[in-house]
KOLLUMLO-201439 format. One record per residue: x, y, z of N, C-alpha, C in turn; residue in one letter. Coordinates in pm, 1 decimal. Atoms other than C-alpha are relative to their C-alpha. Layout:
<atoms>
ATOM       n_x       n_y       n_z      ca_x      ca_y      ca_z       c_x       c_y       c_z  aa
ATOM         X         Y         Z         X         Y         Z         X         Y         Z   A
...
</atoms>
This chain:
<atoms>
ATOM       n_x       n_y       n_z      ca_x      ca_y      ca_z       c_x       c_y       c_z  aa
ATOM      84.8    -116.7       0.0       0.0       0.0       0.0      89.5     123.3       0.0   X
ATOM     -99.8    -154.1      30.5     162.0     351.5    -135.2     -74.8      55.7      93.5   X
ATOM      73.7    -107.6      -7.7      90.4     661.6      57.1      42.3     114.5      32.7   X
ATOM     -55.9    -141.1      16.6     153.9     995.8      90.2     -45.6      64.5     116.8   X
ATOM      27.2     -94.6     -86.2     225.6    1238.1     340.4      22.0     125.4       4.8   X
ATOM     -85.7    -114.6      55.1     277.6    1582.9     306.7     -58.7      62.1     163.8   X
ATOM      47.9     -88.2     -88.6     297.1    1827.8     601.2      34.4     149.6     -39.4   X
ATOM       1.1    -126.9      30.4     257.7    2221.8     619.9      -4.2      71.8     113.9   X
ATOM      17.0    -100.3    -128.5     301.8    2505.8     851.2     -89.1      89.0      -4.7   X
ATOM     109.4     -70.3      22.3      58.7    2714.5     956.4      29.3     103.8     145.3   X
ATOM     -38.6     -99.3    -122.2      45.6    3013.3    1230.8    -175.4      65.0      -0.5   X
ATOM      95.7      -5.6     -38.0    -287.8    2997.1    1432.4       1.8     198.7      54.3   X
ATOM      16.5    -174.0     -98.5    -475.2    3360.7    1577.4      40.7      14.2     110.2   X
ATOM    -166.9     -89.0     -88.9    -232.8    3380.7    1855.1      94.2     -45.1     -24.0   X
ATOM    -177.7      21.1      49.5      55.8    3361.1    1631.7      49.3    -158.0      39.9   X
ATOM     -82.7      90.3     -21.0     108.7    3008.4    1742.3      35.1     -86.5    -137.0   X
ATOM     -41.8      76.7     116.5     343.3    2802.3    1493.6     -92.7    -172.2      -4.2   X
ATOM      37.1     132.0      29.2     135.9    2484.1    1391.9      42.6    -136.4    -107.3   X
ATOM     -16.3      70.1     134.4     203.3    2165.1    1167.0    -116.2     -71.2     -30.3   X
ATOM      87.8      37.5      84.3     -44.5    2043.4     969.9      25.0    -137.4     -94.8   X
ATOM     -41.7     103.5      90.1     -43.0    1737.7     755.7    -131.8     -46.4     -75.0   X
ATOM      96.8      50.3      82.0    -245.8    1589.9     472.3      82.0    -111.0     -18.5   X
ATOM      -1.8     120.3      47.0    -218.6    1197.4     394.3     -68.2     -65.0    -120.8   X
ATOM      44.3      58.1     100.2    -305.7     997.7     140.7    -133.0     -65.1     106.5   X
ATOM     137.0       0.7    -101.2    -696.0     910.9     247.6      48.7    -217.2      92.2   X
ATOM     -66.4     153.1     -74.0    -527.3     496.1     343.7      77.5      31.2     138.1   X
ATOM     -59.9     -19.9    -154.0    -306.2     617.8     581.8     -56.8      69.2      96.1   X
ATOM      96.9     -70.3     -89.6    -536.7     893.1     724.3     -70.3    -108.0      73.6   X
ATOM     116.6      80.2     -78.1    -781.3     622.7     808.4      41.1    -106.3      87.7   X
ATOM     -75.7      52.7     -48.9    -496.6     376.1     932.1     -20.2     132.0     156.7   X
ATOM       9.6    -128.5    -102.7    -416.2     732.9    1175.3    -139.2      -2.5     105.3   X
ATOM     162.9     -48.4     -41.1    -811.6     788.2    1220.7     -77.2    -160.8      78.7   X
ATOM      65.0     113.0     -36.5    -893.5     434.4    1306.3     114.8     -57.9     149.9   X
ATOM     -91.1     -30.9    -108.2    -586.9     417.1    1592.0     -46.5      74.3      73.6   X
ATOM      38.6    -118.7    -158.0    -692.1     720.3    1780.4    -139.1     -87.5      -5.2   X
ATOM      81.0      72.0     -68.1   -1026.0     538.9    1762.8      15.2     -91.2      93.9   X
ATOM     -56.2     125.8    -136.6    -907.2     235.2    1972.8      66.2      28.5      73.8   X
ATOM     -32.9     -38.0    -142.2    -715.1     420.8    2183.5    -122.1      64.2      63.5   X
ATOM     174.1     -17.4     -64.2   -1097.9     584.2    2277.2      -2.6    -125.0      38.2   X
ATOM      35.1     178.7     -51.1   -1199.4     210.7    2309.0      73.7     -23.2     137.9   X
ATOM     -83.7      94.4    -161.0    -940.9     105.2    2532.3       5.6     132.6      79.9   X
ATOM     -15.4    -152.3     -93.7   -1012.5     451.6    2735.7     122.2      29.0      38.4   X
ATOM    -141.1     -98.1     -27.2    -690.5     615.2    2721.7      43.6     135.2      52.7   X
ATOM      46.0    -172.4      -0.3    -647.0     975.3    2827.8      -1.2      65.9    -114.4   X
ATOM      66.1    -134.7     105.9    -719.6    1254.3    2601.3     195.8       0.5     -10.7   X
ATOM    -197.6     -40.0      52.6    -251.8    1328.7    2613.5      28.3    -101.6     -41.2   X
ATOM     -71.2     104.3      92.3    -181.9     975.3    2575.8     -13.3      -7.0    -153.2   X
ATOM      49.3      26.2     140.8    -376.8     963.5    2280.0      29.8     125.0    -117.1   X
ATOM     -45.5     -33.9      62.5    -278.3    1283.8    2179.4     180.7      37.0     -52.0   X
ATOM    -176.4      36.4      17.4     126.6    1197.6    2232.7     -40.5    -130.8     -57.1   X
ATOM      -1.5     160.4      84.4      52.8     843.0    2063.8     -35.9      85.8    -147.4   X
ATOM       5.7     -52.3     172.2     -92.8    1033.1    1740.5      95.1     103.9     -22.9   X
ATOM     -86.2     -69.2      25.3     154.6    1300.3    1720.2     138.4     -42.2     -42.9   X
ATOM    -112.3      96.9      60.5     442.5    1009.2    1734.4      -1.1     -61.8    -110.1   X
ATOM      47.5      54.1     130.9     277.6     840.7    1471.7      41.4      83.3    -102.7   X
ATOM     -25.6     -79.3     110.9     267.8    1134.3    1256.0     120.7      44.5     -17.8   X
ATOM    -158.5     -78.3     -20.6     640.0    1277.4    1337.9      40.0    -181.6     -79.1   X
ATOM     -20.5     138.5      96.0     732.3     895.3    1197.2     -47.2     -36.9     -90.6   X
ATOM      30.2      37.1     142.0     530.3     866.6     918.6      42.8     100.1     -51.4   X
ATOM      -9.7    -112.6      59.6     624.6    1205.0     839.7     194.5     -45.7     -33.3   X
ATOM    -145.9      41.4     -23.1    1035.2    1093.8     894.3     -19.6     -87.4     -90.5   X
ATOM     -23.6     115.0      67.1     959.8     793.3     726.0     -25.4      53.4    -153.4   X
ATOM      31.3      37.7     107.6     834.9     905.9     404.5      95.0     143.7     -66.4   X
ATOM    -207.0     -78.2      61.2    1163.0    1198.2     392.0      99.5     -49.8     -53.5   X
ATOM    -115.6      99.0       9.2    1386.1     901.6     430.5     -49.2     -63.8    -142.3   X
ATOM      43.3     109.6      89.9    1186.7     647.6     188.4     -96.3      71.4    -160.6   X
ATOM      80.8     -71.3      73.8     959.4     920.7     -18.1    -138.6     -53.7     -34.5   X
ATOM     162.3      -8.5     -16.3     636.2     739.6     -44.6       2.6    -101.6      81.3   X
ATOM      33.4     109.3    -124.3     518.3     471.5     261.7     -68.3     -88.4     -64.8   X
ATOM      65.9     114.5      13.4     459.8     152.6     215.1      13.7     -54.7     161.2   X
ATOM     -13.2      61.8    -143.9     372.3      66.5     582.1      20.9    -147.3      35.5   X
ATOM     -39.8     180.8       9.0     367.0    -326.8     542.9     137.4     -22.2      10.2   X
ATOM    -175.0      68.4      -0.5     732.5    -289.3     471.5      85.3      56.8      78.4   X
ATOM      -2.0     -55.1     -72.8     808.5    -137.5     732.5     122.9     -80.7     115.3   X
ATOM     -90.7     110.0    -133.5    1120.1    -341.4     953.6      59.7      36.8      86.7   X
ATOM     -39.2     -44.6    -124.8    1278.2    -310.1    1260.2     132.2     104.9     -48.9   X
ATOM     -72.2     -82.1       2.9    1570.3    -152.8    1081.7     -43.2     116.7      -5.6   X
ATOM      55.8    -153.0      39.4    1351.2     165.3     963.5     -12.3      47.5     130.1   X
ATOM      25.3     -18.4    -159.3    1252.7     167.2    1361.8     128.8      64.4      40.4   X
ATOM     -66.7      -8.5     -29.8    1626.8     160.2    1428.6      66.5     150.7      29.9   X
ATOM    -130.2    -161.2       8.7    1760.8     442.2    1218.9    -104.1     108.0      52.3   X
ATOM      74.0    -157.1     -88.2    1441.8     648.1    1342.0      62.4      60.1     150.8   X
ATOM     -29.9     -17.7     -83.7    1543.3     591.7    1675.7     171.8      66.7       3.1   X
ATOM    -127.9     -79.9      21.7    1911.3     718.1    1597.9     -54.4     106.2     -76.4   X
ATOM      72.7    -132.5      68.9    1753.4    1009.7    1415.0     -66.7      53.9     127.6   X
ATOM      80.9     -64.6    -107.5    1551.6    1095.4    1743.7     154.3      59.3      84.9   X
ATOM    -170.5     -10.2     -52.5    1904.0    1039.1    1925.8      70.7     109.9     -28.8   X
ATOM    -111.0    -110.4      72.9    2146.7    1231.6    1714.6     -18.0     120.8     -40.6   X
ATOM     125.5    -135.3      63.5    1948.3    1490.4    1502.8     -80.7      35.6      63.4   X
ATOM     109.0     -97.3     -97.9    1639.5    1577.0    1749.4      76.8      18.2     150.0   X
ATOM     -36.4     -14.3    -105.4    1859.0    1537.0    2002.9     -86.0     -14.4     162.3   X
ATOM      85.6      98.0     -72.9    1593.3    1317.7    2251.7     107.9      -8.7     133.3   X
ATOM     -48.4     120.2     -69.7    1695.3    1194.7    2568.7     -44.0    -121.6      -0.2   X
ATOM      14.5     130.0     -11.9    1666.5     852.5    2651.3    -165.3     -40.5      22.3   X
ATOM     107.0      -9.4     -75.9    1359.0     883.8    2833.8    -168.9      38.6    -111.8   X
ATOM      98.1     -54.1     118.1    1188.9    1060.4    2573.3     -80.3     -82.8    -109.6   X
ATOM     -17.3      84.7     119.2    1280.7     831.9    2275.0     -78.9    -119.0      62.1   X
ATOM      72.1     131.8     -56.7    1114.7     502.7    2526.7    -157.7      78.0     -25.1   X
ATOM     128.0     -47.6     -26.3     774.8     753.5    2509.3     -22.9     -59.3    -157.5   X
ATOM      10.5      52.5     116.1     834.5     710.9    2147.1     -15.3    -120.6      -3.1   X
ATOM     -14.3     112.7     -38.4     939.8     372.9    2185.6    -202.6     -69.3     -17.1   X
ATOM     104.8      60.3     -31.9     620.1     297.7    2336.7    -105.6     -15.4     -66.8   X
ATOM     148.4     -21.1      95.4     354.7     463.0    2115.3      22.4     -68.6    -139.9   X
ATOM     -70.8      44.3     132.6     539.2     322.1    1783.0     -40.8    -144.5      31.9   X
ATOM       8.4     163.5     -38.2     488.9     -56.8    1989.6    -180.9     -28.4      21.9   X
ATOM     146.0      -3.6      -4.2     104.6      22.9    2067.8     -29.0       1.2    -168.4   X
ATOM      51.1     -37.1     152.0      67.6     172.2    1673.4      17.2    -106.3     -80.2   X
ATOM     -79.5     111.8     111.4     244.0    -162.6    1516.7     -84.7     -82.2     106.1   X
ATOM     110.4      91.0     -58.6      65.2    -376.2    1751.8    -169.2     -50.8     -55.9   X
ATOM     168.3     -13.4      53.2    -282.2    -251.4    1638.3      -6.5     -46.2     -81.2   X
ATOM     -21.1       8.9     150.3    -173.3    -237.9    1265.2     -24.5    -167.9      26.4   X
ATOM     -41.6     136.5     -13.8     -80.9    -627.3    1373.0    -161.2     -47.7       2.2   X
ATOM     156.2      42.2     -32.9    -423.5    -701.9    1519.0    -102.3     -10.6     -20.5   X
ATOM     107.1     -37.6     113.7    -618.8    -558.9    1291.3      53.4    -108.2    -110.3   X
ATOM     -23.4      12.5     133.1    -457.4    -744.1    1010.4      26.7      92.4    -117.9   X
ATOM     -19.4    -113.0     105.4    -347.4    -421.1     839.2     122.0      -1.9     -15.8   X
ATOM    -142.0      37.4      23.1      39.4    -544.7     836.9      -7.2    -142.1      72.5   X
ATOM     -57.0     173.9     -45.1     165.4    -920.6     884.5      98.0      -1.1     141.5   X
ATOM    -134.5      44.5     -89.2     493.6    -882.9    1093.6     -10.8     122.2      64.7   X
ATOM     -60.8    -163.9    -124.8     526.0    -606.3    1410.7     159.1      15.8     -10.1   X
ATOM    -139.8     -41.5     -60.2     850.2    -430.0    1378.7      58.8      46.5      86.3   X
ATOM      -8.2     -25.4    -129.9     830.5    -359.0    1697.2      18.0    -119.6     104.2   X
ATOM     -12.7     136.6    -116.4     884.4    -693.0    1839.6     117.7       9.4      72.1   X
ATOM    -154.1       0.3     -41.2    1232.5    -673.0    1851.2     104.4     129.1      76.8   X
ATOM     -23.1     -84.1     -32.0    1261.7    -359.0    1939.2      23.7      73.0     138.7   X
ATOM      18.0      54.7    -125.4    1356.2    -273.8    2306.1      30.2     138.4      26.6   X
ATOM     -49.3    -170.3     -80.7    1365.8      72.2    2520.9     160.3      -0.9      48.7   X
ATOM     -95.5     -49.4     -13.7    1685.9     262.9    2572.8      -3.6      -3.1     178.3   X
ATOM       1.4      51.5    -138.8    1849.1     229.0    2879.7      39.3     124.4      59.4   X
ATOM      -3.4    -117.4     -57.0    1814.6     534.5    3103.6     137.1      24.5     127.8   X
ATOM     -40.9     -14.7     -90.1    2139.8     654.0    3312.4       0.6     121.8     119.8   X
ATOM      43.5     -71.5     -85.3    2110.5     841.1    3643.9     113.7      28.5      20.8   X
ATOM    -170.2     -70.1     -20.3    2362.0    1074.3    3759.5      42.7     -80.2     122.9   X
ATOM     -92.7      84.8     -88.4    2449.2     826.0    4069.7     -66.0    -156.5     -27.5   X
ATOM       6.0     134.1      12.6    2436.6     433.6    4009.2     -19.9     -48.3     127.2   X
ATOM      57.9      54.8    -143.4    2321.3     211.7    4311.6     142.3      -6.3      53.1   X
ATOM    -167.7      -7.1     -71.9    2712.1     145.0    4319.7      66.6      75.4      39.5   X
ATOM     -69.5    -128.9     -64.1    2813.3     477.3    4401.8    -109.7      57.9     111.0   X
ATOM      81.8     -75.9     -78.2    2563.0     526.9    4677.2      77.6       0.6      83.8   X
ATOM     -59.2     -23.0     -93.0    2670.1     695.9    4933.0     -83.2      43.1     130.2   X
ATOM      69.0      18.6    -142.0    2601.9     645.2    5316.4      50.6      75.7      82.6   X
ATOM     -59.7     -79.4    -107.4    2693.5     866.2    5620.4      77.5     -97.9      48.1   X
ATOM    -138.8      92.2     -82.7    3034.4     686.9    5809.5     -59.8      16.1     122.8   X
ATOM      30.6      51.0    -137.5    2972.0     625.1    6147.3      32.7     161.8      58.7   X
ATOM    -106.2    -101.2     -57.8    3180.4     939.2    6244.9    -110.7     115.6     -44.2   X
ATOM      59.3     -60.2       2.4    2965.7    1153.0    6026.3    -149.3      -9.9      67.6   X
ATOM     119.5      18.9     -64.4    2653.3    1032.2    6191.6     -16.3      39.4     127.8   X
ATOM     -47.4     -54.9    -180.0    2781.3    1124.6    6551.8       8.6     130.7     -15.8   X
ATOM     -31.6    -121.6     -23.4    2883.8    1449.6    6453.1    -191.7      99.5     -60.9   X
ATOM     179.7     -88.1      26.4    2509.4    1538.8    6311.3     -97.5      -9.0      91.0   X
ATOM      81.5     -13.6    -101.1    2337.2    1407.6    6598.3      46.8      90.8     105.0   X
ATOM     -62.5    -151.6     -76.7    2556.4    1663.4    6800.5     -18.7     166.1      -9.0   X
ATOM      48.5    -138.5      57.3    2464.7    1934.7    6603.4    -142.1      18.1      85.9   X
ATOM     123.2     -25.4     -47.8    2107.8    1858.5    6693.9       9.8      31.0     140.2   X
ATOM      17.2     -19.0    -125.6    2175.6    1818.5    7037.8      16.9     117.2      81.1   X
ATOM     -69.1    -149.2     -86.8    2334.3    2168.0    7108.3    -158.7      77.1     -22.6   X
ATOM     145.3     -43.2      10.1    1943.9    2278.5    7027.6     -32.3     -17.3     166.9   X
ATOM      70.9     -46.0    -139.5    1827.4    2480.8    7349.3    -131.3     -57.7     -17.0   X
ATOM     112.4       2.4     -13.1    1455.6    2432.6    7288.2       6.8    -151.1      -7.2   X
ATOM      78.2     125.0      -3.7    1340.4    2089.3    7393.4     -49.7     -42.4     -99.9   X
ATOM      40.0      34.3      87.5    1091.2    2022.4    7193.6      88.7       0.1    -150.0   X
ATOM     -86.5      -2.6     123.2    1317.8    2097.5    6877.2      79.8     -77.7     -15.8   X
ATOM     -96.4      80.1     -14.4    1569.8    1910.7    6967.7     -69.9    -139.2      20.7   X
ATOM      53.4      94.7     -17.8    1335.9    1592.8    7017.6     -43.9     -30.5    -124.7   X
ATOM      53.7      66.0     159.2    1171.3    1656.6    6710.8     112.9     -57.6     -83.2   X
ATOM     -96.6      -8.4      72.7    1464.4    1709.9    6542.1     135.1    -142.5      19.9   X
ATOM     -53.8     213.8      -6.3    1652.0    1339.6    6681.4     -68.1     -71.1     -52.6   X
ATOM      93.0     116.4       0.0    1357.3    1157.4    6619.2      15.4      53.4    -184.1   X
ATOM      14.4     -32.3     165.0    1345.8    1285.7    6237.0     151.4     -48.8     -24.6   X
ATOM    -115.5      86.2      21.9    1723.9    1178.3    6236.3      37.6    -153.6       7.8   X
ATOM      37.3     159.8     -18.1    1656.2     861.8    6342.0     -30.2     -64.2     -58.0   X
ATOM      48.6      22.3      93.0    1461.5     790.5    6143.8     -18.0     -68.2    -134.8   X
ATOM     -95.8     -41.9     135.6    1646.2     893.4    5847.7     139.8    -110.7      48.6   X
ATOM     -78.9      60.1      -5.8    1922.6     699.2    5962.9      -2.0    -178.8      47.0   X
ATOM       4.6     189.8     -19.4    1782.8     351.8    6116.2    -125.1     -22.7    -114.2   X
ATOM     118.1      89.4     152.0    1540.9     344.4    5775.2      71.1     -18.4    -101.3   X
ATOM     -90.8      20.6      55.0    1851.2     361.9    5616.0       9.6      90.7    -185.0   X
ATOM      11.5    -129.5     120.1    1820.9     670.3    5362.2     122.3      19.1      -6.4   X
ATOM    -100.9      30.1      15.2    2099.9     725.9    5188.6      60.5     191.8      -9.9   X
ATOM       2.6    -106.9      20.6    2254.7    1071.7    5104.3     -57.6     104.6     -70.8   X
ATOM      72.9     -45.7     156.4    2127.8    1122.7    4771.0    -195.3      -4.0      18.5   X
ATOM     170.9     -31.3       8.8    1757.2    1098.1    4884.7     -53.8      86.9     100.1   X
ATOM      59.4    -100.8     -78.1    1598.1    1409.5    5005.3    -128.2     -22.9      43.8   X
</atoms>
């Protein structure tokens, strides 16, 4: 199945920049029949409108790269280099690209389910792996030494009550075994 996508810019009455797109009426209804079943399976109103927006930013990518869509043929490599195109060129984080990820694995799913493509190229396909600025291996714990010298702090607290609260909230924090990094 050929089809065509063309998009256009447009600048709504408060100046906002919009994109626009016209399809060939096959893929529209592919598009139009998706956001239906995400209704069905009651989705929110963002999912559904971040699931069709991914769609379209990829069919729109896809048919730059390839010039007219044949969605059937569609394989995990085309997935690939999108996802390095989100990467490199849109400059995505990780996090981002799995949102993609996700809606691209719902959209090829459907296609699947429906019988409107044979093979999901999304099978194989697997989310990016997100790193955090400290690893479980670099957690870091108060030393024994620093733990003495903070309950000291508290203790030089004139006001009673403050100083009670203020152990017992250390305590806490220290026999529940919180680490530095969690506020």
């Amino acid at each position: 199945m050929l089809i065509n996508v063309h998009f256009k810019s447009t600048v709504n009455n408060n100046g906002a920049f919009l994109k626009t797109f016209s399809m060939g009426c096959a893929m529209q209804q592919f598009v139009d029949s998706f956001v239906h079943y995400l209704y069905e399976e009651a989705k929110d109103k963002k999912t559904i409108s971040s699931y069709r927006t991914t769609v379209i930013h990829f069919l729109k990518w896809y048919e730059q790269r390839e010039g007219n869509i044949t969605i059937e043929e569609t394989r995990p490599i085309d997935i690939k280099e999108y996802i390095s195109y989100l990467k490199h060129q849109c400059k995505r984080k990780p996090a981002t690209i799995n949102k993609y990820i996700a809606a691209l694995k719902v959209f090829f799913s459907y296609l699947t389910e429906t019988g409107l493509i044979k093979d999901n190229p999304m099978n194989r396909i697997k989310m990016e792996k997100i790193e955090y600025a400290q690893s479980s291996s670099q957690t870091k714990w108060l030393t024994k030494e620093e733990q003495e010298r903070f309950i000291s702090y508290v203790e030089l607290e004139k006001n009673e009550f403050k100083r009670l609260r203020n152990l017992a909230i250390i305590d806490l924090m220290l026999y529940a075994g919180l680490r530095v990094n969690e506020e």
